[in-house]
N, C-alpha and C positions, 0 to 999 in steps of 0.2 A: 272113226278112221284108225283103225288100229290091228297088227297081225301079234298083239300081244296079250295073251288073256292074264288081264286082272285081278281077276278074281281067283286065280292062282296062284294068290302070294302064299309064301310058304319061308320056312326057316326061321330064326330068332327075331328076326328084325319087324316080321309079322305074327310073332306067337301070338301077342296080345289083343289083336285086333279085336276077336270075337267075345273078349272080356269090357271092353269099351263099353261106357255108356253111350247113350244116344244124345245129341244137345238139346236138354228141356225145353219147353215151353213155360218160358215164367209165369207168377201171377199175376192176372189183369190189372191187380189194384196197387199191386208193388212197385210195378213199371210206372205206372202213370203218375206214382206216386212219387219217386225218384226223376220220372221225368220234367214235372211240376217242378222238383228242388233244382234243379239243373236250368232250369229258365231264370229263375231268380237274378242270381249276378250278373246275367249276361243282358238283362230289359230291363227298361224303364220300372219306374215301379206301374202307370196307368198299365203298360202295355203286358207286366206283369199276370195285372188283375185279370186282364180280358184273356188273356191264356188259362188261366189256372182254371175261368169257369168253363171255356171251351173242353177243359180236359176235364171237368168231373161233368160237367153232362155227357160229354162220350163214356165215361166210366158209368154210370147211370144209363147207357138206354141198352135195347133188345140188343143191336145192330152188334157192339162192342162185343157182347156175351155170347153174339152168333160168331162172328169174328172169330174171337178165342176160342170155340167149339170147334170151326173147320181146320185153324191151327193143329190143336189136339187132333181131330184126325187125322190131318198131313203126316204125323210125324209117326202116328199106329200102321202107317199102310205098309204092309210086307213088301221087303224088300228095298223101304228107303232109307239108306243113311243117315239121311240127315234132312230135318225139314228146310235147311236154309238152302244149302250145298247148290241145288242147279238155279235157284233165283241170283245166289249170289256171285255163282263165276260167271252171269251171262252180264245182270246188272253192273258188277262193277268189272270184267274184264274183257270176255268173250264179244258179248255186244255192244263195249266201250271202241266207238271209232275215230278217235284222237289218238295221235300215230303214239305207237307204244315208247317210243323215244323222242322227247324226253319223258314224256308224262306217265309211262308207268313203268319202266323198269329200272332197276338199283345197281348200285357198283361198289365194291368192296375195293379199296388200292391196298395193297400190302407192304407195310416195311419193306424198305429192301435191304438184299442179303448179300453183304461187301464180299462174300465170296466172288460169287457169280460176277463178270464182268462181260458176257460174253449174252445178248440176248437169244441167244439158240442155248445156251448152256441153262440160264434161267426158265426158261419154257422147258425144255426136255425135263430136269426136276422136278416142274408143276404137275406138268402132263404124267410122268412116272407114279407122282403122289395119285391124282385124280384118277387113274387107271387103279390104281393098290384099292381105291375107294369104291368106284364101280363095283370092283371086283367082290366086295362083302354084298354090297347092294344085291348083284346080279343072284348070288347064291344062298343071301339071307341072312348068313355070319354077322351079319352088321346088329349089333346091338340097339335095340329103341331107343328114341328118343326118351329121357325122361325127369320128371321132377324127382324132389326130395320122398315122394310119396307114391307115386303113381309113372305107368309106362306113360308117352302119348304115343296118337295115332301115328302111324308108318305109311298110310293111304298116300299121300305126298310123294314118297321116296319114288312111284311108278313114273312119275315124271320128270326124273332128273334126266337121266341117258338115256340115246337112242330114245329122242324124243323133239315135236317138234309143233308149236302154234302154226294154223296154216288158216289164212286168212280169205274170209267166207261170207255173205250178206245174208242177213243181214245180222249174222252173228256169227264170228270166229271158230274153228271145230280145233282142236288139239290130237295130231298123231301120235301114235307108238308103236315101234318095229320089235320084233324079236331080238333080246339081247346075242344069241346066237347066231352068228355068221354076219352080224354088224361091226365087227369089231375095230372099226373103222374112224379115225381124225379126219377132222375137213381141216385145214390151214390155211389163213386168208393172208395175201400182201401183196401190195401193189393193187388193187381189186380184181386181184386172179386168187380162185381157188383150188384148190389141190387138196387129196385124199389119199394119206396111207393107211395100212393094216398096222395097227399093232400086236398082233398077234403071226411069228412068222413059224410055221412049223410045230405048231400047238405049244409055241413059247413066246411069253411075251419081252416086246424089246426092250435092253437093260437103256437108261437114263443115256448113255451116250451112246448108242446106235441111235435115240430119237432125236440125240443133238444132230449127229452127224447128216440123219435125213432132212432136218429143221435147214440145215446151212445148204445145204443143195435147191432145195424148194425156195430159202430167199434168192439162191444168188440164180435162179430162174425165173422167178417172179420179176427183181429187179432189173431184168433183160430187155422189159418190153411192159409197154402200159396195154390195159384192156379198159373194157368197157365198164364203168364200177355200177353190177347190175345189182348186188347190196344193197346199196344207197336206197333201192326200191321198195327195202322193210321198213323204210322210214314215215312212209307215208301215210296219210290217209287210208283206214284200212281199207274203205271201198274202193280207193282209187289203188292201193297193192292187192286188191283179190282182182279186179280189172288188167290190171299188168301182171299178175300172173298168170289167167287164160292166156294174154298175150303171149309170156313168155314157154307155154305149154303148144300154144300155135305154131310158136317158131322153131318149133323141134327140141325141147327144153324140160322134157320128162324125164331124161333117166341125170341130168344134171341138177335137176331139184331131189330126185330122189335120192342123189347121194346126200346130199347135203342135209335134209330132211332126219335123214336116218341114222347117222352120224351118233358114234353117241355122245361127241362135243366139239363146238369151236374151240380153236387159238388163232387168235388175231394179230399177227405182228407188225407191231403197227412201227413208222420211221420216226415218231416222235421223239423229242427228249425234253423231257419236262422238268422242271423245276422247282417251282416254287408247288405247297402242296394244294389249291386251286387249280394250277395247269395240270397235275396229275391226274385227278379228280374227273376233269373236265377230259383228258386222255382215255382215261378208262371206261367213265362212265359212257362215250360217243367216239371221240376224235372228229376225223373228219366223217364218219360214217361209211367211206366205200371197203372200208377192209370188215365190215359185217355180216354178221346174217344174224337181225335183231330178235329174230322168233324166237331163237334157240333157247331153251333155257340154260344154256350153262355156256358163255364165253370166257376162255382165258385168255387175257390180255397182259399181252409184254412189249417194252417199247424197243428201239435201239440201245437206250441208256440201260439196259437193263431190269428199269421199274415196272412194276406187275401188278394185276390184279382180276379182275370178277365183274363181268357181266353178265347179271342174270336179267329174265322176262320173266314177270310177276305172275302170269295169268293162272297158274294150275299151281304154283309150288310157294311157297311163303319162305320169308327168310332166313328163318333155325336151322331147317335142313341144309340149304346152301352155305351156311355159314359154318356148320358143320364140314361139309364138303373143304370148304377153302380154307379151315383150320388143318384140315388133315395134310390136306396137299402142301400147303406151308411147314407143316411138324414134319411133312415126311422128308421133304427138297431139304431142310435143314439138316436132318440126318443122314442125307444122303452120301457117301463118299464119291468125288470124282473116280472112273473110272476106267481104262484103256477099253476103245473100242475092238473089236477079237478079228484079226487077221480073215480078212475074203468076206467081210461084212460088204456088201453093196447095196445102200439105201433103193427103195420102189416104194414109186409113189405114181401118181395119174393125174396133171390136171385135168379139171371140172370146165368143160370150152363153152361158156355159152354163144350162142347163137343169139348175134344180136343186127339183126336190120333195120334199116331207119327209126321203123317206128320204135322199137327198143329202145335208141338210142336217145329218143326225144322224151321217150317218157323218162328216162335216166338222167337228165337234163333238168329237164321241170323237178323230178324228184330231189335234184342237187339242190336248188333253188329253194323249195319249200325247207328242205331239212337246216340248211343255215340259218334259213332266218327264222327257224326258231330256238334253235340252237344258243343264237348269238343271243337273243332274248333272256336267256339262262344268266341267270348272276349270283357266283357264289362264296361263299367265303367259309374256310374250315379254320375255327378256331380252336389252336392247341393249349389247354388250359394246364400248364402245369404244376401249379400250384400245390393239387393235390388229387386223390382222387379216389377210389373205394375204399381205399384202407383207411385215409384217416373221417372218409364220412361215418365210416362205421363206426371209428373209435368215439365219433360224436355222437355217436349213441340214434344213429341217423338211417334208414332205409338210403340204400344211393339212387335206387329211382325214384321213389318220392324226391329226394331232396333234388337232382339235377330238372326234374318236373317244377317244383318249385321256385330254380332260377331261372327256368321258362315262364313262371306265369310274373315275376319280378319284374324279367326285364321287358316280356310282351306288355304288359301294363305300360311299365315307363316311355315303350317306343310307339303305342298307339294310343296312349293316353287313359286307357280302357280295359277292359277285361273282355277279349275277345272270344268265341266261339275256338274251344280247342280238341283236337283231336288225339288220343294216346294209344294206338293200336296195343291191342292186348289179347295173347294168345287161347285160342279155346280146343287148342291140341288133347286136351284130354276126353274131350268125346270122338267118338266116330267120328271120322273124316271133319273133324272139326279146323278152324282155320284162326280168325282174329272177332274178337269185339269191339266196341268201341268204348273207351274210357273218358268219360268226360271231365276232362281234367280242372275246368274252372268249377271252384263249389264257392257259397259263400264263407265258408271258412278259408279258401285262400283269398279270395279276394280282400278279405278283415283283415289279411296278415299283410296283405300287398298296399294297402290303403296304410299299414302302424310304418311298416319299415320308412315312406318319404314324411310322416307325421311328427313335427317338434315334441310336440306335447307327449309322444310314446314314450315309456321309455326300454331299457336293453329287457327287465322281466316281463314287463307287458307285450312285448315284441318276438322274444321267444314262447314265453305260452300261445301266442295266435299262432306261431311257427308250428309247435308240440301240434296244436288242434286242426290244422291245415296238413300236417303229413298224416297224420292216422285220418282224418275222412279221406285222402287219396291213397291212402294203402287201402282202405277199405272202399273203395269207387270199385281200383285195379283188382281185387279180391274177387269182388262181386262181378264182374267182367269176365273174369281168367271160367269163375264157376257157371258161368253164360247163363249170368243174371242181372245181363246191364239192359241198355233202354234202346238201342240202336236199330239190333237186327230183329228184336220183338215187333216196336215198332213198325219195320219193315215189314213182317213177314203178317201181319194185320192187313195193311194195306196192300200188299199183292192178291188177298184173298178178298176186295172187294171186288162183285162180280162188274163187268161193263153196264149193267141193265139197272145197278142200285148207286143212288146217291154215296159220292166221296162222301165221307167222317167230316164234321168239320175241325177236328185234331190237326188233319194231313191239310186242312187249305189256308187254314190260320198263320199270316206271315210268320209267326213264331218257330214252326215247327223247318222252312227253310230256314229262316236265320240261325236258329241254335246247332244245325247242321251244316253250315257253311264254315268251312275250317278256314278260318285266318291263320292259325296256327297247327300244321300235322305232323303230330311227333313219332317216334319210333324209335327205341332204343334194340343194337346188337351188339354187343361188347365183346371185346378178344385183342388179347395183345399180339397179336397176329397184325391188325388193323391199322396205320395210319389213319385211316377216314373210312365212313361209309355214307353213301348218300343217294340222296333221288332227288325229283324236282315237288315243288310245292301244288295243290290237289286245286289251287284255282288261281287266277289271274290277280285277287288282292290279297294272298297269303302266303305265309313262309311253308317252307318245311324243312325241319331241323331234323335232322338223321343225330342221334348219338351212342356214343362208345365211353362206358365206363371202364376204362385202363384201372391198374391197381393204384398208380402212383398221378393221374393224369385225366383228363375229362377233352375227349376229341369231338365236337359238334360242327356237324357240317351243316350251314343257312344257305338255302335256296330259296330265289325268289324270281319274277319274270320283272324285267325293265318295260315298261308301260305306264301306261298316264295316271296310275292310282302312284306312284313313287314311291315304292318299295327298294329297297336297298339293304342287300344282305351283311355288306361292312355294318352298318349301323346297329342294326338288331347283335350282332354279332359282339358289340364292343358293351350295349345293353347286356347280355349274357355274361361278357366276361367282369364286369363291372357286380354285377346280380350277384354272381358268385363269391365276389373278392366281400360285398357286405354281406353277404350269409356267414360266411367264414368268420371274419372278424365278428358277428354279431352273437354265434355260439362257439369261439373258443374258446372261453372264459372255463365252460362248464360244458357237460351232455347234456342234450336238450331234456333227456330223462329227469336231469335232475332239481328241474324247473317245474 
């Protein structure tokens, strides 16, 4: 669904593509072999046992080796990127139909910026930044993403603007419009939406011609309530690709299509939030009618003037947007207030839909569903400021290993156990590559999580398991980044068993759900840009901890759902900052190097 060709990316931002590798195919017996060690802490020891033989007789028969053969095929066939790439945006996005909010899209809140007092002067800034941004994107000038070493993939960047998830059965399709002749904002409030040009006379508009049209659009929005047809991205996707036939029935084509094609939301929503939980919970949803959740790129500003980032996960990962929303931040700060220019008259159009009964009932039941799970959402951002990159470093310290660390400290202390944990870990350096998964319990943490509540340990024997538990998790994340973890191999094994030949008994051995059910799923994005960043947790008995390594500061946001397993994100929370406070004290003495 696309009038955008792709595969004419062109300029800096795509030089490298063609230099990419592709994402291997690991060794059969490496995997298996790492997989095996990954079971350990997390089972019994019986239960151990019976795993470890189920995986070497899979490693041992024809079936495995046939397996790994069609693999290596998949990934020689001309023309494919990526052998993971279309199993994995259908499995975990496309064809994922639990409403995208809250369960799979994320929200960045940003500092706010004591200049701005005026929430049309904070959005016009944004908006100014995030157009300057586009603007590289559109023409390529945008420099790669990249490590110390190497470019990564830019395949991502065609999904930021002028783009749009459009929801389909029994699996989601992903549009994109020509950057040309789109140049177009949807602005949502009140649940009325509205559409200017930012581009007027092959110039684009300065920071306060967009205030100035931003303040006309609220004080038209606030004139008159509408129908919040929004609220209908919240849904079930089957039951919003149904209500949106509907709303295609009801004369509601060229009103999707603006919004569709847009190359971004701004959300101006009435709240005024406060404490950093209500912002959170602001940016990340609100109330949901001032939305259009598909998009991947909402900018969110409240009345109080606090701001931030809704994106939708399905096609774009979080570097690049975070990129995006560092810029737009650095640019609004740089920005100087400026006089709007004499016979300026803001134009814009609301977007009217057409909404008869049945619209309105489904918009109703969609209010209904989306609260209550909404309200389910329980979360708590803890601002740790004790310290934060700079002095983990001076400790002689990885800051992701170590803040992973007072993840498995204080998930230990608050479940009693060493739970199944998840560490997204990016594999942006092959073609169109995306995340792997880092299995962050090893039993080298687990020995260290077991010395630190032990009398009998003492401060050296408690730093060396420390020393031995970040280098195997530097080396987990390592082997991950170089998409040589256990995860998507795994995976991509059992997609290639055909329907006519017996499952593995690898994939039906309780082992193989349990070590994949995240009690705990982490993800770190850092920028002092950030107050918080967060999303909801990946199942109904587990957290997920969004963090941000500040220079001076450590920001973790715990999500979790209220339901009958009792999870409660204060308490993991106070676990974490506690974790932290005895890691701290437990290598200040010395560097752990020097242990």
């Amino acid at each position: 669904m696309s009038t955008r060709e792709i595969d004419e990316e062109h300029g800096a931002l795509f030089a490298q593509q063609e230099q990419l590798p592709k994402l291997p195919v690991p060794d059969l017996e490496s995997t298996l072999q790492k997989y095996v060690e990954s079971l350990k802490p997390v089972l019994s020891e019986s239960e151990y046992k019976h795993s470890a033989h189920v995986v070497a007789e899979f490693g041992q028969s024809a079936q495995a080796q046939e397996l790994q053969r069609r693999l290596k095929a998949r990934t020689a066939e001309p023309g494919r990127a990526s052998w993971l790439e279309e199993w994995w945006n259908d499995l975990s996005y496309m064809g994922y139909r639990d409403p995208v909010i809250p369960f799979v899209s994320y929200h960045y809140s940003y500092n706010d910026d004591p200049r701005c007092t005026r929430a049309t002067q904070r959005a016009a800034k944004l908006i100014s930044g995030a157009i300057a941004f586009r603007a590289r994107v559109v023409d390529g000038s945008l420099e790669p993403d990249s490590t110390r070493t190497s470019a990564l993939c830019s395949h991502s960047y065609n999904y930021m603007f002028n783009a749009c998830r459009i929801p389909a059965e029994p699996s989601d399709k992903f549009r994109t419009v020509a950057y040309h002749g789109n140049e177009t904002i949807v602005v949502v409030r009140n649940s009325r939406f509205f559409e200017f040009s930012f581009v007027r006379n092959n110039v684009v508009l300065s920071a306060a011609e967009i205030e100035q049209t931003l303040e006309q659009i609220v004080q038209t929005a606030d004139a008159a309530d509408a129908v919040a047809v929004g609220v209908l991205t919240t849904d079930h996707r089957d039951t919003w690709t149904r209500n949106r036939r509907m709303l295609l029935d009801a004369g509601n084509a060229s009103v999707l299509q603006a919004i569709e094609a847009a190359a971004f939301v701004v959300c101006m929503e009435p709240d005024m939030p406060q404490t950093r939980e209500e912002l959170s919970h602001v940016i990340w949803h609100a109330s949901g009618r001032n939305r259009w959740f598909d998009k991947p790129c909402q900018f969110v500003v409240t009345d109080s003037a606090r701001a931030g980032f809704c994106g939708e996960h399905s096609m774009i990962d979080g570097t690049p947007t975070l990129r995006l929303a560092d810029f737009a931040v650095a640019h609004s700060l740089a920005l100087p207030d400026g006089p709007v220019p004499r016979g300026f008259n803001p134009a814009f159009n609301e977007l009217r839909f057409q909404t008869p009964p049945t619209v309105v009932r489904a918009v109703a039941q969609a209010q209904s569903r989306f609260d209550v799970n909404v309200a389910a959402q329980h979360v708590c951002v803890l601002n740790f400021a004790a310290f934060g990159k700079d002095k983990i470093k001076k400790l002689g310290c990885s800051p992701d290993a170590f803040v992973q660390m007072v993840i498995q400290l204080a998930s230990t202390r608050h479940h009693g156990r060493a739970r199944p944990t998840y560490e997204a870990s990016m594999t942006r350096s092959f073609l169109h590559g995306r995340t792997e998964t880092c299995r962050s319990v090893s039993s080298d943490s687990v020995a260290w999580c077991t010395s630190m509540d032990d009398p009998s340990a003492d401060t050296g024997r408690r730093i060396k398991l420390l020393r031995t538990a970040l280098a195997t998790h530097s080396r987990l994340t390592r082997e991950a980044v170089n998409g040589h973890g256990v995860d998507r191999h795994l995976l991509g094994l059992r997609m290639l068993v055909a329907p006519t030949e017996p499952m593995p008994a690898i994939f039906t051995d309780p082992a193989y759900t349990y070590s994949s059910h995240w009690f705990v799923s982490t993800s770190q994005m850092s920028s002092e840009h950030l107050c918080s960043y967060g999303w909801s947790a990946v199942t109904p008995r587990g957290y997920g901890i969004a963090y941000n390594i500040r220079e001076n500061s450590l920001i973790i946001h715990v999500a979790c759902v209220r339901n009958e397993h009792g999870l409660n994100s204060d308490r993991f929370a106070q676990c974490l900052e506690a974790a932290a406070h005895d890691i701290a004290s437990l290598i200040d003495v010395k560097k752990v190097s020097e242990y």
